[in-house]
DOZAMAR-117571 format. One record per residue (C-alpha): residue number from 1; residue in three letters; y, x, z. Coordinates in nm, 4 decimals. Each point is the difference from the previous one (the first is absolute). Last residue first. Layout:
pator i = NUM, aa = Ala, py = Y, px = X, pz = Z
...
//
This chain:
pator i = 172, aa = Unk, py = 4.5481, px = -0.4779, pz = -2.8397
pator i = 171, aa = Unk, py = -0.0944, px = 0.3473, pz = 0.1783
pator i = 170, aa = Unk, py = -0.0891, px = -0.1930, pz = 0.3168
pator i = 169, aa = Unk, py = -0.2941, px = -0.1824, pz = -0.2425
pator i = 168, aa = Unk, py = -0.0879, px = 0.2718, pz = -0.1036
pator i = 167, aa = Unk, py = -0.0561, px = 0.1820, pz = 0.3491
pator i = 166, aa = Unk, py = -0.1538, px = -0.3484, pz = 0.0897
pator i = 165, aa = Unk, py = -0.2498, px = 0.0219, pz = -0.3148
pator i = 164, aa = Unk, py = -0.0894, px = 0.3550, pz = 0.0600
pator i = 163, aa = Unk, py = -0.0748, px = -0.0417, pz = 0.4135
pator i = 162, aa = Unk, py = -0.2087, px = -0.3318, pz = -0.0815
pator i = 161, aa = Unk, py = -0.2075, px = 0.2271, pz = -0.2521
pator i = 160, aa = Unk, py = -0.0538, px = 0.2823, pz = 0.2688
pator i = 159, aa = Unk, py = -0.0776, px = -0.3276, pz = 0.2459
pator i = 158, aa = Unk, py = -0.3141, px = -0.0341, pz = -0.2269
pator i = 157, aa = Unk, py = -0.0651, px = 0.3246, pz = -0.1108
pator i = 156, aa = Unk, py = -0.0480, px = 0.1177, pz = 0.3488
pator i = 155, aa = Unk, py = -0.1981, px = -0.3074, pz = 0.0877
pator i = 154, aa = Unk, py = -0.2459, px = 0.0889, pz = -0.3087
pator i = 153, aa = Unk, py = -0.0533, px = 0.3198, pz = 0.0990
pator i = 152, aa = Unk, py = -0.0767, px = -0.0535, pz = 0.3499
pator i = 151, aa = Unk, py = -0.2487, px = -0.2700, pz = -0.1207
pator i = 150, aa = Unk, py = -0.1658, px = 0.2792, pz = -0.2248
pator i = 149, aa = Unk, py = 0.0277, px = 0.2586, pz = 0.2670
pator i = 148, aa = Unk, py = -0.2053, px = -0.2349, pz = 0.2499
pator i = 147, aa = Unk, py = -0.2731, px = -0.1530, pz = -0.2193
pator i = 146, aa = Unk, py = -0.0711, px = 0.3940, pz = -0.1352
pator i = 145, aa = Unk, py = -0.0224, px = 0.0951, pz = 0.3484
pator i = 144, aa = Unk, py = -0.1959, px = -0.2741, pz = 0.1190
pator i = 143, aa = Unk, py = -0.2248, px = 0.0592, pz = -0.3807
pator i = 142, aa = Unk, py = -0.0759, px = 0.3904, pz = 0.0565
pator i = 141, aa = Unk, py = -0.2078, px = 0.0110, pz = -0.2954
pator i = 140, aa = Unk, py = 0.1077, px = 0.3963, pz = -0.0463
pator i = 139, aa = Unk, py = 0.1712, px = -0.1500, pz = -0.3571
pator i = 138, aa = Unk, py = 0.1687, px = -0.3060, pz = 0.1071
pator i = 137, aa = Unk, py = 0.1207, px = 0.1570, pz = 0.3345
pator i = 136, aa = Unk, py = 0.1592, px = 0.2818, pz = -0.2202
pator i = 135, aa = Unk, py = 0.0958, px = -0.2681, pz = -0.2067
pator i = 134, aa = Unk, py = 0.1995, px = -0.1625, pz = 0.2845
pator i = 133, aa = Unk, py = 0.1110, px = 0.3128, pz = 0.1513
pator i = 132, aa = Unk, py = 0.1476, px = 0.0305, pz = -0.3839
pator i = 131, aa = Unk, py = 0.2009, px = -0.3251, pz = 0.0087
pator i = 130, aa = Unk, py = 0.1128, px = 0.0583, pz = 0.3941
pator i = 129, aa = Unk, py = 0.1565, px = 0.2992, pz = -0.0666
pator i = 128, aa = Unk, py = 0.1773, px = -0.1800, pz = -0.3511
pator i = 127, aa = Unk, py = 0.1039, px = -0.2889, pz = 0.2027
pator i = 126, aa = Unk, py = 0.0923, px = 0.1828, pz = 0.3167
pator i = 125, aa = Unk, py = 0.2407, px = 0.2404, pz = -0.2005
pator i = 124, aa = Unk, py = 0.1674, px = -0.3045, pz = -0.1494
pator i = 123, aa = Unk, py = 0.0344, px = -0.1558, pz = 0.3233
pator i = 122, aa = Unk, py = 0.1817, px = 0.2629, pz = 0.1781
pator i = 121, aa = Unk, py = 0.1965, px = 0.0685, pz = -0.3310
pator i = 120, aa = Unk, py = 0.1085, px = -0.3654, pz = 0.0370
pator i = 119, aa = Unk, py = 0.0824, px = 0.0325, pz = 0.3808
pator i = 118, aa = Unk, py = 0.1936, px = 0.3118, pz = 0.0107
pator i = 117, aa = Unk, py = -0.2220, px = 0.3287, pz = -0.0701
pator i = 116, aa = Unk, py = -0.0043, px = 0.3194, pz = 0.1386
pator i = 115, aa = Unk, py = -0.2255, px = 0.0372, pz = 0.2710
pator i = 114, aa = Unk, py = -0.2463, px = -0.2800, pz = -0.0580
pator i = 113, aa = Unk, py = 0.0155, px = -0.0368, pz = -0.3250
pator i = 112, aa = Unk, py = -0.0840, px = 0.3938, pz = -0.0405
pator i = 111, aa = Unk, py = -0.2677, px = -0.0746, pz = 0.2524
pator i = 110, aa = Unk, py = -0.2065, px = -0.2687, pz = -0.1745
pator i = 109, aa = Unk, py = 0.0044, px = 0.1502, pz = -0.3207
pator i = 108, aa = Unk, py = -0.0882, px = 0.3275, pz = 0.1486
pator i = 107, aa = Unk, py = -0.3164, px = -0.1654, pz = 0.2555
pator i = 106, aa = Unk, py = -0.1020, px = -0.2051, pz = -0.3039
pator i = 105, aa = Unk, py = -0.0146, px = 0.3711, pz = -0.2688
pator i = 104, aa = Unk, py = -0.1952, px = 0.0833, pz = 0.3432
pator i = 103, aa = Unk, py = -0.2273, px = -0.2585, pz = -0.0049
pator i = 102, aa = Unk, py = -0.1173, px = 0.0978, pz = -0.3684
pator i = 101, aa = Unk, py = -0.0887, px = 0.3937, pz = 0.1182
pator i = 100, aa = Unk, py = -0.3250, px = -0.1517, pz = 0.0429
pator i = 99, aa = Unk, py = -0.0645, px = -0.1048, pz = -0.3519
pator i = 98, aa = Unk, py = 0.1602, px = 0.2835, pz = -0.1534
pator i = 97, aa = Unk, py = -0.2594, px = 0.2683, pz = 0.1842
pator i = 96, aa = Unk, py = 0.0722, px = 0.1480, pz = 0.3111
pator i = 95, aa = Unk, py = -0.1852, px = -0.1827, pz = 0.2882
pator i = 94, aa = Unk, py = -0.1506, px = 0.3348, pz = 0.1838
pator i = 93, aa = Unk, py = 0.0829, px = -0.0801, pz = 0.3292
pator i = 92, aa = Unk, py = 0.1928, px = 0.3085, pz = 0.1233
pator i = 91, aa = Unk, py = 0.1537, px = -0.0463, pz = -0.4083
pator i = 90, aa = Unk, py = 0.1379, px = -0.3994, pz = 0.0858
pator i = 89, aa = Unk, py = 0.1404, px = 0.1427, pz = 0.3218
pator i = 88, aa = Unk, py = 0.1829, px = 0.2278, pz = -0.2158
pator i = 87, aa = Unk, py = 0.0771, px = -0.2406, pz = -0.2608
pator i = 86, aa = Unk, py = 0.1846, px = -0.2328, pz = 0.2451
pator i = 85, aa = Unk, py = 0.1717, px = 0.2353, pz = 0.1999
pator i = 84, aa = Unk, py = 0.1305, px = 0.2272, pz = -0.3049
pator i = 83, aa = Unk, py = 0.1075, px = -0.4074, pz = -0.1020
pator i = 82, aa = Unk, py = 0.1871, px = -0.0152, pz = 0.3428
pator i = 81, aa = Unk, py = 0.2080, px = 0.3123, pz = -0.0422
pator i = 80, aa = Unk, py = 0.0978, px = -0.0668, pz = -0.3943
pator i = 79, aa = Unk, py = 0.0423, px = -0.3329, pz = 0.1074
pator i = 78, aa = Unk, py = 0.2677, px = 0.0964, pz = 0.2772
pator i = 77, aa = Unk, py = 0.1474, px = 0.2445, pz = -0.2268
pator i = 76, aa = Unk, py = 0.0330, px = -0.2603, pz = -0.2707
pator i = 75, aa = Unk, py = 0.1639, px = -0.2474, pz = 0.2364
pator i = 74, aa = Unk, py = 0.2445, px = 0.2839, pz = 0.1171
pator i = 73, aa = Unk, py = 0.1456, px = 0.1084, pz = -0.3164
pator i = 72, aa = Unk, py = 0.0057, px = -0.3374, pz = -0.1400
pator i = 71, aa = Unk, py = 0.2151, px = -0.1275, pz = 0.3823
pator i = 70, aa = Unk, py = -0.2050, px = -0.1684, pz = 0.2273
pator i = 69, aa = Unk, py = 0.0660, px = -0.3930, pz = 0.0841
pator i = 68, aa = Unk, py = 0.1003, px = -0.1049, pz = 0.3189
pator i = 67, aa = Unk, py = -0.1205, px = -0.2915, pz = 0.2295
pator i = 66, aa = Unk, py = -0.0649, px = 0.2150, pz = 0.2479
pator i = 65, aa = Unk, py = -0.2776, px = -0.1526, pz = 0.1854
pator i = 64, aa = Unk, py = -0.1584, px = -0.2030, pz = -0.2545
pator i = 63, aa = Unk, py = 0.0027, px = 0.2911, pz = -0.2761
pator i = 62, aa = Unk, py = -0.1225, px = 0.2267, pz = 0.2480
pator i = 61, aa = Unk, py = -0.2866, px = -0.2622, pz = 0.0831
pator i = 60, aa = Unk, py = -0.0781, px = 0.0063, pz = -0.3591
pator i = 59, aa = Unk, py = -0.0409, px = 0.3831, pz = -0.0257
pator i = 58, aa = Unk, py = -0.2198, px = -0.0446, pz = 0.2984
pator i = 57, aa = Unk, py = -0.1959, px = -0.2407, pz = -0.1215
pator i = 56, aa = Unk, py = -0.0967, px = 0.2198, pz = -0.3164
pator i = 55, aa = Unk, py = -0.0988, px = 0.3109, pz = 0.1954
pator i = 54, aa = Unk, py = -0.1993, px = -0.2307, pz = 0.1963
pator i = 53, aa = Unk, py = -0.1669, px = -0.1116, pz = -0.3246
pator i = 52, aa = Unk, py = -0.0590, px = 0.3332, pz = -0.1358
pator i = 51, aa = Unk, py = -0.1801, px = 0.1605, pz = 0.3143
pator i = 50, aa = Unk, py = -0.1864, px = -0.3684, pz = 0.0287
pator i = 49, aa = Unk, py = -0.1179, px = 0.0736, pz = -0.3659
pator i = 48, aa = Unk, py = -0.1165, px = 0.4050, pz = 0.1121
pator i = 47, aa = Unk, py = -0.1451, px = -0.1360, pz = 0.3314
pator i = 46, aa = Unk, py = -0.2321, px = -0.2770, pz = -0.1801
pator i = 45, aa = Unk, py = -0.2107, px = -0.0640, pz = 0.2943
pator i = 44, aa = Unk, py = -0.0702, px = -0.3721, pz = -0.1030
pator i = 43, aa = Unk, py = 0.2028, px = -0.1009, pz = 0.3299
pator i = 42, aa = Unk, py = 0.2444, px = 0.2430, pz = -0.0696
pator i = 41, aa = Unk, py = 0.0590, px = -0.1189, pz = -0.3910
pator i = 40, aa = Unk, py = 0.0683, px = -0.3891, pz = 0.1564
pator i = 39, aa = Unk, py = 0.2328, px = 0.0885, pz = 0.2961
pator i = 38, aa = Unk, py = 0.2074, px = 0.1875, pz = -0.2721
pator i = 37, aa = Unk, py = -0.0587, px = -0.2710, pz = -0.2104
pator i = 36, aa = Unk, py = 0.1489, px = -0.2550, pz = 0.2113
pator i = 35, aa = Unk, py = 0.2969, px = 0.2298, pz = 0.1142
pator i = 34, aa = Unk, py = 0.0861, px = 0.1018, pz = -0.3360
pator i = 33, aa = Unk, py = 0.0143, px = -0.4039, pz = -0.0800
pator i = 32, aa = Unk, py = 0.1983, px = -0.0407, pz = 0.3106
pator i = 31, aa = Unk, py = 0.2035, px = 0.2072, pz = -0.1338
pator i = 30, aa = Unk, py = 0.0676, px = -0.1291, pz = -0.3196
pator i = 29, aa = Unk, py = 0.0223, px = -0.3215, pz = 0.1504
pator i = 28, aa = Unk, py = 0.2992, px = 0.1650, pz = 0.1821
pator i = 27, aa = Unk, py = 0.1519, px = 0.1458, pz = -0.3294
pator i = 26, aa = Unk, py = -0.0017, px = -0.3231, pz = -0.1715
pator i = 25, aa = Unk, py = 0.1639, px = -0.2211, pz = 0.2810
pator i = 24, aa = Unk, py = 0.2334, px = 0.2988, pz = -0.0277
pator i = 23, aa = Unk, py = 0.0610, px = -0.0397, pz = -0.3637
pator i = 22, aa = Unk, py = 0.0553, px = -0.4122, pz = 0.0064
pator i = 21, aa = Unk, py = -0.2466, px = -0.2561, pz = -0.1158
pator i = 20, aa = Unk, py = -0.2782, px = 0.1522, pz = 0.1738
pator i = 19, aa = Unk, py = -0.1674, px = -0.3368, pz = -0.0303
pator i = 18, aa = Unk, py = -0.2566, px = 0.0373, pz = -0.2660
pator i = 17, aa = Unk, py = -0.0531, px = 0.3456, pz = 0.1605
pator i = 16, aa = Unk, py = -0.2212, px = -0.2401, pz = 0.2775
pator i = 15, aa = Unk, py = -0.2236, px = -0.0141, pz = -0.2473
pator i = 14, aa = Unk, py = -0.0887, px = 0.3834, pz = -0.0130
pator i = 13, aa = Unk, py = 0.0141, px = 0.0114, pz = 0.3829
pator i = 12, aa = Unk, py = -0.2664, px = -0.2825, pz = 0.0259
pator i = 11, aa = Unk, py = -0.1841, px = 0.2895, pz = -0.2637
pator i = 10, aa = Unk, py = 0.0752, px = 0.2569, pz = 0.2019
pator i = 9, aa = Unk, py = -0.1499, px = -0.2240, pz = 0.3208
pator i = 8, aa = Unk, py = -0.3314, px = -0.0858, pz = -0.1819
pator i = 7, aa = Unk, py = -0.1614, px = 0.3399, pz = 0.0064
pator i = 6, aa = Unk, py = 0.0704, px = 0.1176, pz = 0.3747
pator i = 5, aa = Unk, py = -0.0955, px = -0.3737, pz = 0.1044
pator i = 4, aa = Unk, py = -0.3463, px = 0.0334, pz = -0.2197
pator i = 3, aa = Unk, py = -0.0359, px = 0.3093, pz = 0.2184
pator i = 2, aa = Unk, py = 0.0499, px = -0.1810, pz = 0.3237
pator i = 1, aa = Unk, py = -0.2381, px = -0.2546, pz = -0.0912
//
């Protein structure tokens, strides 16, 4: 029961995103979405995913807290630093080929928006993370995962179109 809890609550998190209808609402289901499969990849005894996912929570909690974005210079530092992290803890486990290096092309997407993006940039970089952790899910028959990301996704694009046809429509 309690694993079927761990798999079911990023997916409850995944609906939920249908109403983040603002960009913090957005950044604190992301969190609780890092949190969820944080909790998720420990319980399996993934170290190397939890590794990542923490990482990833606390770049959204720093976004939370400050409510600043990074300047370019800084934002690419920070990824440079936290993708070295990513790919080194994906060598000490031996998960280097494309396919397993597809999380972390989600963990950059996901990251840039996070620290450098307003609200529509936010979104857009969520869409296209969340598009390839979906086919990564597709693809290592991961189908919570893949059910998650996808619904993400489509959220994201969802209010991203709302934020297009109000900017428009203020332009008018």
């Amino acid at each position: 029961m309690f694993e079927f809890l761990l798999n079911a609550f990023p997916v409850f998190c995944a609906l939920a995103s249908f109403w983040s209808n603002t960009e913090r609402k957005l950044l604190v289901l992301n969190l609780a979405l890092c949190l969820a499969v944080a909790s998720l990849l420990m319980f399996e005894q993934a170290w190397g995913g939890a590794i990542v996912v923490t990482v990833a929570g606390l770049s959204t909690s720093y976004r939370l807290i400050t409510q600043k974005l990074l300047s370019r210079v800084a934002t690419y530092v920070t990824l440079i630093l936290m993708m070295c992290l990513v790919l080194t803890v994906n060598h000490f486990t031996g998960k280097t080929s494309l396919l397993e290096t597809m999380p972390a092309f989600t963990f950059m997407a996901y990251r840039f928006g996070e620290l450098h993006c307003k609200e529509a940039g936010l979104r857009v970089c969520m869409i296209v993370g969340s598009f390839n952790f979906t086919v990564y899910g597709l693809i290592t028959q991961t189908w919570g995962l893949a059910i998650t990301e996808a619904l993400f996704a489509v959220s994201n694009l969802w209010y991203y179109v709302k934020l297009r046809r109000a900017m428009q429509v203020s332009h008018v």
